[in-house]
N, C-alpha and C positions, 0 to 999 in steps of 0.2 A: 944592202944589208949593213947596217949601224952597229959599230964597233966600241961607240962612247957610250957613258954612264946615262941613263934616261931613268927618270924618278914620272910614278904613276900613282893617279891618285882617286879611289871607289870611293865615292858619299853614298852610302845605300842608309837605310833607316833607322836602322839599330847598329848599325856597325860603321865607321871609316876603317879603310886600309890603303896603306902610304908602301909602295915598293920601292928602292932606287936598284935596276940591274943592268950588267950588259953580255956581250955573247964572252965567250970565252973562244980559246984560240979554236976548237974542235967544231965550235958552232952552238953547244951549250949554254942556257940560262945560268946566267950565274948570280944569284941573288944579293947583293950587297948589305942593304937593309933593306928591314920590314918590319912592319908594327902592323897592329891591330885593335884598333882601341872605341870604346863608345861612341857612338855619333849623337849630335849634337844640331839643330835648326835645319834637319833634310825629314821630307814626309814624302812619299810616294813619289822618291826619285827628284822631287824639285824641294829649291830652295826655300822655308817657312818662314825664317831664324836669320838675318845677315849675321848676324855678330855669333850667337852661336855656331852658326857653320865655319865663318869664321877661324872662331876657336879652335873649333875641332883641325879645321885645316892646318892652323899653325903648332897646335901640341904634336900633329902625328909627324909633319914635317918636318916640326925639329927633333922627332924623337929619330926618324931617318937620318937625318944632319949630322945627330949625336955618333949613332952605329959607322958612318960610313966617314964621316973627316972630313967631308965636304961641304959646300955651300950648295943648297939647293932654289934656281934662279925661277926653268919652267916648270911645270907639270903639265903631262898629260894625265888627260879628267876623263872620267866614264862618265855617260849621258844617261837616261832612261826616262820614263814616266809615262804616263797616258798623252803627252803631245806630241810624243816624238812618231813621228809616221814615216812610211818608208815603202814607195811606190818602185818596178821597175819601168824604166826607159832607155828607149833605142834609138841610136843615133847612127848616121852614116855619112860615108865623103869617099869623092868622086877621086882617084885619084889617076891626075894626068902632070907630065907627059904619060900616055899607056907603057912606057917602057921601064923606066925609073921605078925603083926599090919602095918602099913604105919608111918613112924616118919616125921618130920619135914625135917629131913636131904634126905631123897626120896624125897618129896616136890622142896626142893630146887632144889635139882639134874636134875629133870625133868623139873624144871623150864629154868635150865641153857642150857640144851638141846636143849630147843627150842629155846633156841637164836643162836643155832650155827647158824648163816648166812653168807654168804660169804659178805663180803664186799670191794669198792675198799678202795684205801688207804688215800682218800680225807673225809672218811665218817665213823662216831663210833655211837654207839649206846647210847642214851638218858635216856628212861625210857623202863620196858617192865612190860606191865600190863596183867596177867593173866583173860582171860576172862570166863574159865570154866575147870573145872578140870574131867576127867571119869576114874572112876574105874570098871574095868571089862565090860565095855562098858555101867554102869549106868551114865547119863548124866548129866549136872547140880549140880554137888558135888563142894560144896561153900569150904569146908573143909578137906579132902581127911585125915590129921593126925588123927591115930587112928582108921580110918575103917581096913577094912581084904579086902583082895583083892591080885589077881597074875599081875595087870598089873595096871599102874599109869599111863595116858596121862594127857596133857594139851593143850588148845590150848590159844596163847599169843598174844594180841597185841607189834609190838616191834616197836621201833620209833628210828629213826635215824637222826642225820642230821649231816650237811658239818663240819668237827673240825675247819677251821679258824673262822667258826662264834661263835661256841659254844665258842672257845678260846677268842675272842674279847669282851665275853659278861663277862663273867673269868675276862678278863685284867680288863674292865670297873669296874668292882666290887673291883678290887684288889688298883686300881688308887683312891677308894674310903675311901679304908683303910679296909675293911671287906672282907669275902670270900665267896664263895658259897656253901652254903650246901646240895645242892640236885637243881635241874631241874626239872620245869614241865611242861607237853607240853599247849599249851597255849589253843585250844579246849577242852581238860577235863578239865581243871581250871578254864572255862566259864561254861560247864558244870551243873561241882560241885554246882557253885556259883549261876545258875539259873533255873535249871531243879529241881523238884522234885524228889523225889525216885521212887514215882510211873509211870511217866513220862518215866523214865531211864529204869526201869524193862520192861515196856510196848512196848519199842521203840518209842527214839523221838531222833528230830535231836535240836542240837543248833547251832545258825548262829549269831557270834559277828559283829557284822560290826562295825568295827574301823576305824581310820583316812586313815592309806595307805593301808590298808588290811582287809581282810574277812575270818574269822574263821568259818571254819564248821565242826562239831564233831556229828557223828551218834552215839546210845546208843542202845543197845539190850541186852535186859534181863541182867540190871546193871551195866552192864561193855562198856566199850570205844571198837568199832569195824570198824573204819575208821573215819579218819578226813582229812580235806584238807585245806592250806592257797591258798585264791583267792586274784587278784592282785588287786584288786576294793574297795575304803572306801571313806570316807567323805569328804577325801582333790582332790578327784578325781571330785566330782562334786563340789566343790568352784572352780580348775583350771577351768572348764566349764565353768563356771559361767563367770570367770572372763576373758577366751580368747576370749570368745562371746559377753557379753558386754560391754568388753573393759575399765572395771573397775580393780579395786587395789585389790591384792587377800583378804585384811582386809572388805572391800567394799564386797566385793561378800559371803565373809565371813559371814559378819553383816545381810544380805539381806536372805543366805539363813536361815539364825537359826531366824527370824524372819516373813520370807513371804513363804519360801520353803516347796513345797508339793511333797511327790515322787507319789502322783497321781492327775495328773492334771484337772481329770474330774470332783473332788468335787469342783473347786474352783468355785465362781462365773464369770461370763463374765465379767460384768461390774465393779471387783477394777482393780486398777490398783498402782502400788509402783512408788517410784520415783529412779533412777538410775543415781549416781555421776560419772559420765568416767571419764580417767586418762585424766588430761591435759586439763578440762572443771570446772569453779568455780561454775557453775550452776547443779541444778538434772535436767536430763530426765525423763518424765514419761514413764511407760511401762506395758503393760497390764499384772495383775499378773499371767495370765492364760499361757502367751507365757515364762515368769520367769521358773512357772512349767513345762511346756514341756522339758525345758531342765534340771532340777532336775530330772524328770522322767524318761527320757532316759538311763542318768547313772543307776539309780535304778534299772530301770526294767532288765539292764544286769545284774547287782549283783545279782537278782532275779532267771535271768535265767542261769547264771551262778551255782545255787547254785540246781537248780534244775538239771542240767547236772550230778554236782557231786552226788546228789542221788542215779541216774539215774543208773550212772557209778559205784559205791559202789556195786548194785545189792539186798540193803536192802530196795528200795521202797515198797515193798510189808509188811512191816513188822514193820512199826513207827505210830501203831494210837494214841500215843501220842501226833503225830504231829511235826509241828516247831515251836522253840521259839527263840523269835529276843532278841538280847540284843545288848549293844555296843550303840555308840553316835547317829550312823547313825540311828539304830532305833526308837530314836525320833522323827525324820519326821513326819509331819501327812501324813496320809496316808499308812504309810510304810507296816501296818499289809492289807490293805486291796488289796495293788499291789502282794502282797507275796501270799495272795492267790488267786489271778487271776492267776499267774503265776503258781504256785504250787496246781492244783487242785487234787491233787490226796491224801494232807493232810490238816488238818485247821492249820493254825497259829496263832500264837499271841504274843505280847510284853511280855517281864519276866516282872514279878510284882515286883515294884520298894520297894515294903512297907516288900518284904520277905527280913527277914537277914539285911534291909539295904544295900539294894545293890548299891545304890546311894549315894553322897557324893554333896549335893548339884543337880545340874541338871547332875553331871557325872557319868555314869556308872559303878560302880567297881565288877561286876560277877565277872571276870578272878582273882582279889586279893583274894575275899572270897572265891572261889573257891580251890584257893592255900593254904588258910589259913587250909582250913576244910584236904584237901588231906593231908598236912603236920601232923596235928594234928591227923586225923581220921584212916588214913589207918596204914593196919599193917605192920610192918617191923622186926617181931617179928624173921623173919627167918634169918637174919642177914646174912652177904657178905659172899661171895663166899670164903674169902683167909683172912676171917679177917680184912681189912682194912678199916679203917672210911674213906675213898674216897668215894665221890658222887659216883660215876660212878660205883662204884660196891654196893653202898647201894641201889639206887635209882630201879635198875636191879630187885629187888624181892620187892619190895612192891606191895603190892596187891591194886586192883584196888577197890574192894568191900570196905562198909564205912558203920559205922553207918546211924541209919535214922534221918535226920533232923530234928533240933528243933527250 
């Protein structure tokens, strides 16, 4: 557990958020700086924009710099998109002499094991979070150095995605004047940031719904055991909004973060909003009921979308946890009570905005404090493979487990 100042850094689509925090003497997040500001050249979690993203990285960065007195050299980056994938794998090692202990150095070894995967030559591996370790076929060994045993498995979440993106996210950081120091995948660092412990042990799923995208990260017994980026977020029902009726996407914008329900059945019949169309100096009135139906529509696909991927994971049976919404889109009213029409096979509900400070005004920051906690919290005590302070082989063994929240 990391004691120094570590600065983290969410490009999501409509929003950057820059943290710099570290633990306090008690064990606590103690938040140093934070900003929250427009994003800029990022679309559905990858790079569009160098120079934009760019930008963005360097205004939010130094608006941290400013808050906290410090020079800001790495950052750790939150990942996501539709390339990023993430398979488990099992590895295992022999361990002789039969009498001798388990060290660290077995640990690792077995860990690297399980990464062997073939990959094509478009694709490298990210982060790989060990999700359980057995010795001698005893299960659930959180620790495995120092017991006795003749045989050392693990089984590993390993996460992958496309090298030009992971590169372009490098460059953007690099055009900012800092570097990357480690990756993390963008559903554990929502996670982290709004799941409990007990939530996570128990099996529960988190569901970020962001501006062009939809984060969902399954949890079972601690550890990360499937996640998936969906193509569906916030700026998908403003484009609604606004091809339907035929207003400014700022317009459709304004209307839904003020009148917008993703279930249209609470609203009443009788309001109704007034609606400025493009190329008209006058509002239309419009019954808010028919506003909603089309808020709801997108919704309920992201809903059912996210129930699919459940579905498809194979861990529906095994999250009484539950779901927890977090991300912009989950503000909606409504949002918690479509999620569970949809989802009846778990309860849902919104992350509590009051835990950690996970909001920043009315916007969301799970996925930063999430990052902040992983960076800080997990171990990495078993150090690279070859020696090397490169991300890419530090990031490879740190463990998924983490202290318990304060």
């Amino acid at each position: 557990m990391k004691s120094e100042l570590v600065t983290v850094l969410d490009l999501g689509s409509t929003k950057t958020a820059c943290i710099s925090a570290c633990l306090t003497k008690e064990g606590a997040l103690d938040i140093k700086g934070l900003t929250v500001m427009p994003s800029r050249g990022v679309r559905k979690g990858v790079v569009a924009d160098l120079e934009e993203a760019s930008a963005a990285i360097g205004a939010a960065v130094r608006e941290v710099q400013n808050q906290t007195g410090r020079e800001v050299s790495g950052l750790v980056v939150g990942i996501s998109g539709q390339h990023v994938e993430g398979a488990n794998s099992q590895g295992f090692k022999p361990i002789v002499p039969r009498a001798r202990h388990i060290t660290n150095q077995d640990v690792l070894e077995v860990i690297t094991h399980s990464r062997s995967l073939v990959l094509t030559p478009d694709r490298e591996q990210i982060q790989a979070l060990p999700r359980e370790f057995r010795v001698d076929g005893q299960r659930d060994v959180l620790k495995p150095a120092g017991m006795s045993g003749t045989k050392l498995e693990v089984l590993t979440y390993v996460v992958t995605g496309q090298s030009a993106h992971i590169q372009n996210i490098e460059r953007a950081v690099s055009l900012a004047g800092k570097r990357v120091e480690q990756m993390v995948l963008g559903p554990l660092a929502s996670g982290i940031g709004a799941l409990t412990q007990e939530e996570m042990q128990l099996g529960a799923v988190i569901v970020d719904i962001g501006g062009g995208k939809t984060d969902v990260g399954i949890f079972v017994k601690g550890s990360m055991a499937d996640s998936q980026c969906l193509p569906v977020g916030g700026q998908l029902v403003t484009s609604d909004l606004s091809k339907l009726l035929k207003t400014s996407p700022e317009e459709a914008e304004r209307l839904k973060t003020h009148y917008g329900s993703a279930l249209a059945k609470i609203v009443p019949d009788d309001e109704s909003i007034d609606v400025v169309q493009i190329g008209r100096t006058y509002a239309r009135p419009l019954q808010r009921k028919v506003f909603c139906e089309i808020v709801e529509s997108r919704m309920r696909e992201a809903a059912t979308m996210v129930a699919q991927q459940i579905e498809k994971s194979g861990f529906k049976g095994v999250l009484p946890g539950g779901v927890v919404l977090t991300g912009g889109g989950s503000r909606l009213p409504g949002t918690q009570r479509l999620f569970e029409e949809v989802l009846k096979f778990a309860p849902a509900r919104i992350a509590d905005s009051s835990l950690a400070g996970q909001c920043e005004g009315d916007k969301p920051i799970s996925a930063a404090l999430g990052m902040a906690r992983f960076a800080i919290q997990c171990s990495d005590d078993l150090g690279p493979a070859n020696g090397s302070n490169a991300w890419r082989e530090r990031v490879k063994v740190l463990l998924s487990r983490f202290g318990a929240r304060t």
